[in-house]
DSSP file (Angstrom, degrees, kcal/mol; ACC not computed):
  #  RESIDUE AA STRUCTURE BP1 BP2  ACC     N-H-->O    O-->H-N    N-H-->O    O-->H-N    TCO  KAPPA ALPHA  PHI   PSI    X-CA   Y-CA   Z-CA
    1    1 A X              0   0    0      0, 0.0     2,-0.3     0, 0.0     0, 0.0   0.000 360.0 360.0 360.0 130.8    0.0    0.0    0.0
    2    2 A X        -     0   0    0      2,-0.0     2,-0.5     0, 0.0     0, 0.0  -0.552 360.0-155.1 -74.0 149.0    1.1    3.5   -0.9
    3    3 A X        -     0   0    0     -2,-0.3     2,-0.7     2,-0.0     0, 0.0  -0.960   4.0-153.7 -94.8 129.6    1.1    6.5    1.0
    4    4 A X        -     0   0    0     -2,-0.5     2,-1.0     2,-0.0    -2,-0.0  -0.928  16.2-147.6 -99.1 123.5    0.9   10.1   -0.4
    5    5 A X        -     0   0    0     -2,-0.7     2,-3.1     1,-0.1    -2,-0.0  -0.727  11.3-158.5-101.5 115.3    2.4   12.2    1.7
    6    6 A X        +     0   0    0     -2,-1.0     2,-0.5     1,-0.0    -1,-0.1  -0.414  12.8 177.4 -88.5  90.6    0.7   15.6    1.6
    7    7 A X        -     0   0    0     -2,-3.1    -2,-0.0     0, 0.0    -1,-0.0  -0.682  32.6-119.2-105.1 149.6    2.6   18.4    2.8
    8    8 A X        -     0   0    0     -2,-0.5     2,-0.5     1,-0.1     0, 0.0  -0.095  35.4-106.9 -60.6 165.9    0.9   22.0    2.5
    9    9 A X        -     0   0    0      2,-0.0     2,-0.6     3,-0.0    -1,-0.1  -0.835  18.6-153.2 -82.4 124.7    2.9   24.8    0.1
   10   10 A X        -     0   0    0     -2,-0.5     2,-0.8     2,-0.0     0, 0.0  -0.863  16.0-153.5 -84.7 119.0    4.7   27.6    1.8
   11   11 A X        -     0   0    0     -2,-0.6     2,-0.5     2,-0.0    -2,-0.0  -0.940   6.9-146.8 -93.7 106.6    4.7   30.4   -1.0
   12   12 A X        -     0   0    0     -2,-0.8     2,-1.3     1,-0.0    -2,-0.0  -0.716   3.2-145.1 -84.5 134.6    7.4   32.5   -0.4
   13   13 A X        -     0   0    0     -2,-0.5     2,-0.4     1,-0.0    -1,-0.0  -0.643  10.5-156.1 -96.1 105.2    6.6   36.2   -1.4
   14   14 A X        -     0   0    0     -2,-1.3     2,-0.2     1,-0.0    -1,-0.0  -0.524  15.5-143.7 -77.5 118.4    9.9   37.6   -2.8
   15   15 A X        -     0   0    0     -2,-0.4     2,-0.2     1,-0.0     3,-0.1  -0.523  17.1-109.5 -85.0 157.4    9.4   41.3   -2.2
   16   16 A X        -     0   0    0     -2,-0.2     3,-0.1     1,-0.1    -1,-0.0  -0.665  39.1-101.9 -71.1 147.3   10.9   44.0   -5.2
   17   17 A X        -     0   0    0     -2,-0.2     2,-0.6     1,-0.1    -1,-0.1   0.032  41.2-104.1 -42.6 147.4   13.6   45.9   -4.3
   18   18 A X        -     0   0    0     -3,-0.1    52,-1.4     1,-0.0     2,-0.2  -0.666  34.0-133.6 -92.8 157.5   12.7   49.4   -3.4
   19   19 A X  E     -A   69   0A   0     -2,-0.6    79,-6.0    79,-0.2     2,-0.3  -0.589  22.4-174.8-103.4 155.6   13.5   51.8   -5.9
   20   20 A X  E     -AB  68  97A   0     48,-1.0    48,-2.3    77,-0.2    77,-0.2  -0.974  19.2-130.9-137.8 152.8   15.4   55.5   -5.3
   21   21 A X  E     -AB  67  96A   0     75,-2.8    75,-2.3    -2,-0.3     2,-0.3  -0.510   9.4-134.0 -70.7 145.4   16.1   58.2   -7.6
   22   22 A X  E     - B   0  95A   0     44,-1.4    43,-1.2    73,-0.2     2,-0.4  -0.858  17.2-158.7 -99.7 164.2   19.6   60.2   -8.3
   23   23 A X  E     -A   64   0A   0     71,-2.1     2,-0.3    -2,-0.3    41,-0.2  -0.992   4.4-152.1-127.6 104.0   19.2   63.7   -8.4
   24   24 A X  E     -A   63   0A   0     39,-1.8    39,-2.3    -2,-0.4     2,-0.3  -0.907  24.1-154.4 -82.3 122.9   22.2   65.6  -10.3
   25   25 A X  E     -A   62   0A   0     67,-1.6    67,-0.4    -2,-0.3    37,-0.2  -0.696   8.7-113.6 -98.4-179.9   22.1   68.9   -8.7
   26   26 A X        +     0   0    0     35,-2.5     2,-0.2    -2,-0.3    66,-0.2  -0.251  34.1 165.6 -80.7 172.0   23.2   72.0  -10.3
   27   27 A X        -     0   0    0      3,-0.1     3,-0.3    64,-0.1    64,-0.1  -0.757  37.3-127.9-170.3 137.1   26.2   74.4   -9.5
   28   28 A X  S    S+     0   0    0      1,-0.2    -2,-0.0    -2,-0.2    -1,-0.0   0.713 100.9  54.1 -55.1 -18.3   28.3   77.4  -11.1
   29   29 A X  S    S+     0   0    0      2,-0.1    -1,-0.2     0, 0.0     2,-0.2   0.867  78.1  79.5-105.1 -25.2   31.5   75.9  -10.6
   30   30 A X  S    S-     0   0    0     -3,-0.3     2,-0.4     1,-0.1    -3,-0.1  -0.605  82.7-120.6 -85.0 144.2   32.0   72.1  -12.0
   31   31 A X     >  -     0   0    0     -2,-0.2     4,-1.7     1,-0.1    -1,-0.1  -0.703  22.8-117.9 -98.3 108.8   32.8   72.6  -15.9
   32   32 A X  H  > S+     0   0    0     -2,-0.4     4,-1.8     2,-0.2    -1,-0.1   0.535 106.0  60.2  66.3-122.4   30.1   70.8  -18.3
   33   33 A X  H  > S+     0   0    0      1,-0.2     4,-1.1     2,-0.1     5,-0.3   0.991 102.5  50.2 -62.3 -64.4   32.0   68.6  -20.0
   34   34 A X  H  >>S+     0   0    0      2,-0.2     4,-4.1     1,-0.2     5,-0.7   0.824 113.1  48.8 -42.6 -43.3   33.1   66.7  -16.8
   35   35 A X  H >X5S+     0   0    0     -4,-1.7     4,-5.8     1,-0.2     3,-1.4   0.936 117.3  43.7 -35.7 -72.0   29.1   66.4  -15.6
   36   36 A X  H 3X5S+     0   0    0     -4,-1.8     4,-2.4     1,-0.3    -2,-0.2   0.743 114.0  50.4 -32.0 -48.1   28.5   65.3  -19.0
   37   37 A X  H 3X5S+     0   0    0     -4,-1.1     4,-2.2     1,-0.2    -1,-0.3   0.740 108.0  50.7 -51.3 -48.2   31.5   63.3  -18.5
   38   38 A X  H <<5S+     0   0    0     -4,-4.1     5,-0.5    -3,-1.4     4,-0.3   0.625 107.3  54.3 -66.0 -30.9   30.4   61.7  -15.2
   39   39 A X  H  X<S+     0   0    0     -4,-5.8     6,-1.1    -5,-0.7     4,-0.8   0.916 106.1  46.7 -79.9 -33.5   27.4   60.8  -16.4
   40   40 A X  H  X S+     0   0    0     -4,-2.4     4,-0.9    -5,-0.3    -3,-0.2   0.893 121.3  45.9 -65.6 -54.3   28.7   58.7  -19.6
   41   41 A X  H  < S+     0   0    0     -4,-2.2     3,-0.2     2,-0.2    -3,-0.2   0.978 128.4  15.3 -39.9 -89.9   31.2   57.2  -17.0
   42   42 A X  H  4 S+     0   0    0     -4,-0.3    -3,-0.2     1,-0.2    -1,-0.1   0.653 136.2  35.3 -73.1 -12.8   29.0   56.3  -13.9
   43   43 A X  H  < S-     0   0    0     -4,-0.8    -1,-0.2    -5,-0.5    -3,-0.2   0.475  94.4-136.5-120.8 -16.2   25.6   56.4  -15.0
   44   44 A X     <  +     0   0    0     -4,-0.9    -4,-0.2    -3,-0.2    -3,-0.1   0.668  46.2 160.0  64.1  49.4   26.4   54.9  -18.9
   45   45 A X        -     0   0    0     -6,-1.1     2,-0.4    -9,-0.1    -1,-0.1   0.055  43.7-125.6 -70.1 165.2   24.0   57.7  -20.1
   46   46 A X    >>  -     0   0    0     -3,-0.0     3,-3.4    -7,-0.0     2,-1.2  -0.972  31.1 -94.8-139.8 162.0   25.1   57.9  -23.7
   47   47 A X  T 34 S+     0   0    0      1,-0.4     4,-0.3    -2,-0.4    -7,-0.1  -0.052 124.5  47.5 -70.8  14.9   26.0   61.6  -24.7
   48   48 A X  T 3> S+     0   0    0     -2,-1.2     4,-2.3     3,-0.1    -1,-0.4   0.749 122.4  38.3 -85.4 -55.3   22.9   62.9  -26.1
   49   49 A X  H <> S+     0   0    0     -3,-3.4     4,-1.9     1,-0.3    -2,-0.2   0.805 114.6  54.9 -84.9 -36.6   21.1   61.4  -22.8
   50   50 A X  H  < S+     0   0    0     -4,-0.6     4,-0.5     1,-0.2    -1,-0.3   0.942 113.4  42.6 -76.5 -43.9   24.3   62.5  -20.7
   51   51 A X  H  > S+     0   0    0     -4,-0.3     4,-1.8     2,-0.2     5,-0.3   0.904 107.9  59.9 -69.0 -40.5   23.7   66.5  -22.2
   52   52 A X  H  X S+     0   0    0     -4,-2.3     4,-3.2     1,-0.2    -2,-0.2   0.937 110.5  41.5 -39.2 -61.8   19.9   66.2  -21.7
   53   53 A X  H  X S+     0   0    0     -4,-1.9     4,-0.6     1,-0.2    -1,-0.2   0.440 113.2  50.7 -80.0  -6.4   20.6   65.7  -17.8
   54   54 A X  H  > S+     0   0    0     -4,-0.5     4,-2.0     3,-0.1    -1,-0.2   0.791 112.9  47.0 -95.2 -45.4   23.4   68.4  -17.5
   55   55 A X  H  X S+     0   0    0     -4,-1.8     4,-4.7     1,-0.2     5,-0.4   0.969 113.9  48.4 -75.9 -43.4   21.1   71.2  -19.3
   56   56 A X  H  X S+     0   0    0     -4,-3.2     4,-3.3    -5,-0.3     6,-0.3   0.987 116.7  43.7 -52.5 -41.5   17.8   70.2  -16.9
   57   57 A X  H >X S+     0   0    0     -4,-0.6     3,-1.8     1,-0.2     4,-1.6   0.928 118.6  43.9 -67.4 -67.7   20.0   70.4  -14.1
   58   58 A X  H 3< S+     0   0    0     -4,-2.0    -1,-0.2     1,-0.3     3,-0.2   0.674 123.1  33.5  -5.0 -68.7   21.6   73.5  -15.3
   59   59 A X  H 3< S+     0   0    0     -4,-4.7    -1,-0.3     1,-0.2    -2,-0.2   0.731 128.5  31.5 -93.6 -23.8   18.6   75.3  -16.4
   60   60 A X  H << S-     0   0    0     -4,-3.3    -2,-0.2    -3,-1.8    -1,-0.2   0.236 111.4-107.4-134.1  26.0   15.6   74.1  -13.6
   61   61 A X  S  < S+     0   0    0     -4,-1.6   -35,-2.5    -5,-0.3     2,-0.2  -0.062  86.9  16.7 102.4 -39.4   18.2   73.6  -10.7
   62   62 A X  E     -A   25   0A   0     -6,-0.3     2,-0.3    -5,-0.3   -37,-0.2  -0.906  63.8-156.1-174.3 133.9   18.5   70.0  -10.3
   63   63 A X  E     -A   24   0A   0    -39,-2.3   -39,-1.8    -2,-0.2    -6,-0.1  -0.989  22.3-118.2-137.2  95.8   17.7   66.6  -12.4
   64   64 A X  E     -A   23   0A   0     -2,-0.3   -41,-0.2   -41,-0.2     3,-0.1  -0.285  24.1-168.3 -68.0 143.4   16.9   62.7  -11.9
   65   65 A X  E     -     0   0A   0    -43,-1.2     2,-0.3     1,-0.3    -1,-0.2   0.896  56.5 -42.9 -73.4 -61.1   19.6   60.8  -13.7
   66   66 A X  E     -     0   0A   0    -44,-0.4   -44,-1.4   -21,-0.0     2,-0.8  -0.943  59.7 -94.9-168.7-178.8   18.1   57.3  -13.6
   67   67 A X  E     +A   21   0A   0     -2,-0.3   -46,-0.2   -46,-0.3   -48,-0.0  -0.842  44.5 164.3-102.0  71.0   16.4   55.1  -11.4
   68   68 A X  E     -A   20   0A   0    -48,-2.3   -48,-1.0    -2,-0.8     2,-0.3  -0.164  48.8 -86.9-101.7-168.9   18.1   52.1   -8.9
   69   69 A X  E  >  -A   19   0A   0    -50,-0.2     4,-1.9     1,-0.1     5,-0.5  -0.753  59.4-109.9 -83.2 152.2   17.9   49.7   -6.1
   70   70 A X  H  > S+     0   0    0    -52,-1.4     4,-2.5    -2,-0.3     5,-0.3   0.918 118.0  52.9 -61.0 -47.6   19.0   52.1   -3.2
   71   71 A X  H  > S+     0   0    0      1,-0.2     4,-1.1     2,-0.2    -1,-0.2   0.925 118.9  35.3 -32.6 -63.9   22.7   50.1   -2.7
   72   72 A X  H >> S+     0   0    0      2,-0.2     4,-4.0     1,-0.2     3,-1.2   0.963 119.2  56.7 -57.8 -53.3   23.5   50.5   -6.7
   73   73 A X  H 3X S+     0   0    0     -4,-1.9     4,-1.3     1,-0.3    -1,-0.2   0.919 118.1  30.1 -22.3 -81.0   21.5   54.2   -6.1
   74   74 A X  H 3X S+     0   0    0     -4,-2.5     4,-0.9    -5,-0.5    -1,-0.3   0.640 115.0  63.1 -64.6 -19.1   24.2   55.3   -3.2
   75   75 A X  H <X S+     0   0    0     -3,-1.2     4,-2.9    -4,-1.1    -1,-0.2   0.869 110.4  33.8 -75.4 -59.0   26.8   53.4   -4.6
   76   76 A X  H  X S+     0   0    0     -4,-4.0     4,-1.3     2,-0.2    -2,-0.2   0.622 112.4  59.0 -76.2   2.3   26.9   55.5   -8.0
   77   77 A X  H  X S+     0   0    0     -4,-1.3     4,-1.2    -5,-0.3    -1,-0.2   0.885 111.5  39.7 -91.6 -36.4   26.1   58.6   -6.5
   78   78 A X  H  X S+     0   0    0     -4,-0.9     4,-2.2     2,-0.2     5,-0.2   0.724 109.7  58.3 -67.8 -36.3   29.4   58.4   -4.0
   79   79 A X  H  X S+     0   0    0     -4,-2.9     4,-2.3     1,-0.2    -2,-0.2   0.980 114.5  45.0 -81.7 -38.7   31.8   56.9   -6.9
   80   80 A X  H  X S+     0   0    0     -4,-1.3     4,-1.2     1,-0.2    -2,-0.2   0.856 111.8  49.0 -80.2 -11.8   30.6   60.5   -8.7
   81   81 A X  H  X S+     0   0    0     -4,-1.2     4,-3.1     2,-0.2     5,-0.4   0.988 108.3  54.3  -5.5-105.1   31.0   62.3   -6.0
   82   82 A X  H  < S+     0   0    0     -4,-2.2    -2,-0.2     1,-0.3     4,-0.2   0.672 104.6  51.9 -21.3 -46.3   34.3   61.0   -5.5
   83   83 A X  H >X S+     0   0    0     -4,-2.3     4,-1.6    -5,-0.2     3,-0.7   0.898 102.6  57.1 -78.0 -45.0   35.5   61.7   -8.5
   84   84 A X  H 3X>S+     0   0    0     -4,-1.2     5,-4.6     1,-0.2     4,-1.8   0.951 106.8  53.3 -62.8 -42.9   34.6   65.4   -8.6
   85   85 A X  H 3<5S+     0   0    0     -4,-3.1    -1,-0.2     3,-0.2    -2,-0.2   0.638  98.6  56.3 -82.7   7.2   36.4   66.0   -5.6
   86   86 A X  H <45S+     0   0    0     -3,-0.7    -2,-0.2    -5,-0.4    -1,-0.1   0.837 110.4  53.0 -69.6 -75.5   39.7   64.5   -6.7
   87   87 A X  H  <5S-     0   0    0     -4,-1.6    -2,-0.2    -5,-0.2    -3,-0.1   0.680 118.4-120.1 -14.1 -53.6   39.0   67.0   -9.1
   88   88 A X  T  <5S+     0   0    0     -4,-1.8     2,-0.6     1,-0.2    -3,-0.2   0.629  71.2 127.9  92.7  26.2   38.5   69.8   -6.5
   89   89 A X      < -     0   0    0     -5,-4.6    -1,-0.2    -6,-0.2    -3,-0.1  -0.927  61.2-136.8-125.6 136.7   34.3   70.5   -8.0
   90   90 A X        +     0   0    0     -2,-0.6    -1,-0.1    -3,-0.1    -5,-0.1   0.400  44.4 156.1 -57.0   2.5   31.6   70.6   -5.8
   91   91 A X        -     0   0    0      1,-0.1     2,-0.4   -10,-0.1    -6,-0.2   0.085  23.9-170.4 -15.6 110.1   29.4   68.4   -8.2
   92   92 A X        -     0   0    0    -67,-0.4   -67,-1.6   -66,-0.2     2,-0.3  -0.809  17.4-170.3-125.0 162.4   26.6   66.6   -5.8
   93   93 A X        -     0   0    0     -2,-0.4     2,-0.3   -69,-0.2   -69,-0.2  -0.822  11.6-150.6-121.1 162.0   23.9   63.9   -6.3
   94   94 A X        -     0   0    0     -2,-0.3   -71,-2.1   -71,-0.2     2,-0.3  -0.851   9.9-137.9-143.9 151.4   21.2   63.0   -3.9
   95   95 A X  E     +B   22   0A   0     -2,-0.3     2,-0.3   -73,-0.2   -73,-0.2  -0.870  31.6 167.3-109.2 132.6   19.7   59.9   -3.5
   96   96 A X  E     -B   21   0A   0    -75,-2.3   -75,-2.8    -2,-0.3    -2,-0.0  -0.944  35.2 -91.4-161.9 128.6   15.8   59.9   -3.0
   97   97 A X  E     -B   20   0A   0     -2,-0.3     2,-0.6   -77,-0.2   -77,-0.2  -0.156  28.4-121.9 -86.4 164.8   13.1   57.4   -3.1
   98   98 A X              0   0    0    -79,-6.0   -79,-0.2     1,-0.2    -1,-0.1  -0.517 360.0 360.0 -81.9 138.7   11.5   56.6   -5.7
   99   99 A X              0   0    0     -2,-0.6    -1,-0.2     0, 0.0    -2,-0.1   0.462 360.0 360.0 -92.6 360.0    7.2   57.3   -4.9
């Protein structure tokens, strides 16, 4: 004689990550081409997309870049950072979630 052994199903609910914006804000001092440049680099914008996000910030103060999980989010926002102050330009990002 067989048995079936019934055991109930667990469904595990794998939740999405939550998602956060970067913000490129503006400033007088960091040159342009380096935004522009930072943006092909950390964000892989490609230079049409990378000059689109340098002129919003420019012109209406401040600009999302793109769209992460908050690690990758805070992760690219500090390597561009980083880089602008090697540099010696205040260039900032914010990280913000996304609603």
């Amino acid at each position: 004689m067989s048995q079936t052994d019934l055991k109930p199903r667990l469904r595990t609910r794998v939740e999405k990550p939550k998602l956060y914006r970067v913000i490129l804000l503006n400033d007088d001092f960091t040159p342009r081409d380096f935004v522009v440049m930072v943006l092909k680099g950390e964000f892989r914008l490609d230079n049409a997309g990378a000059e689109k996000v340098m002129m919003t910030a420019h012109q209406k103060g401040a600009c999302v870049v793109s769209i992460y999980p908050r690690d990758t989010a805070e992760t690219k926002a500090t390597r561009a950072i980083d880089a602008a102050q090697r540099l010696g330009y205040p260039l900032q990002f914010t990280v913000e979630p996304e609603e």
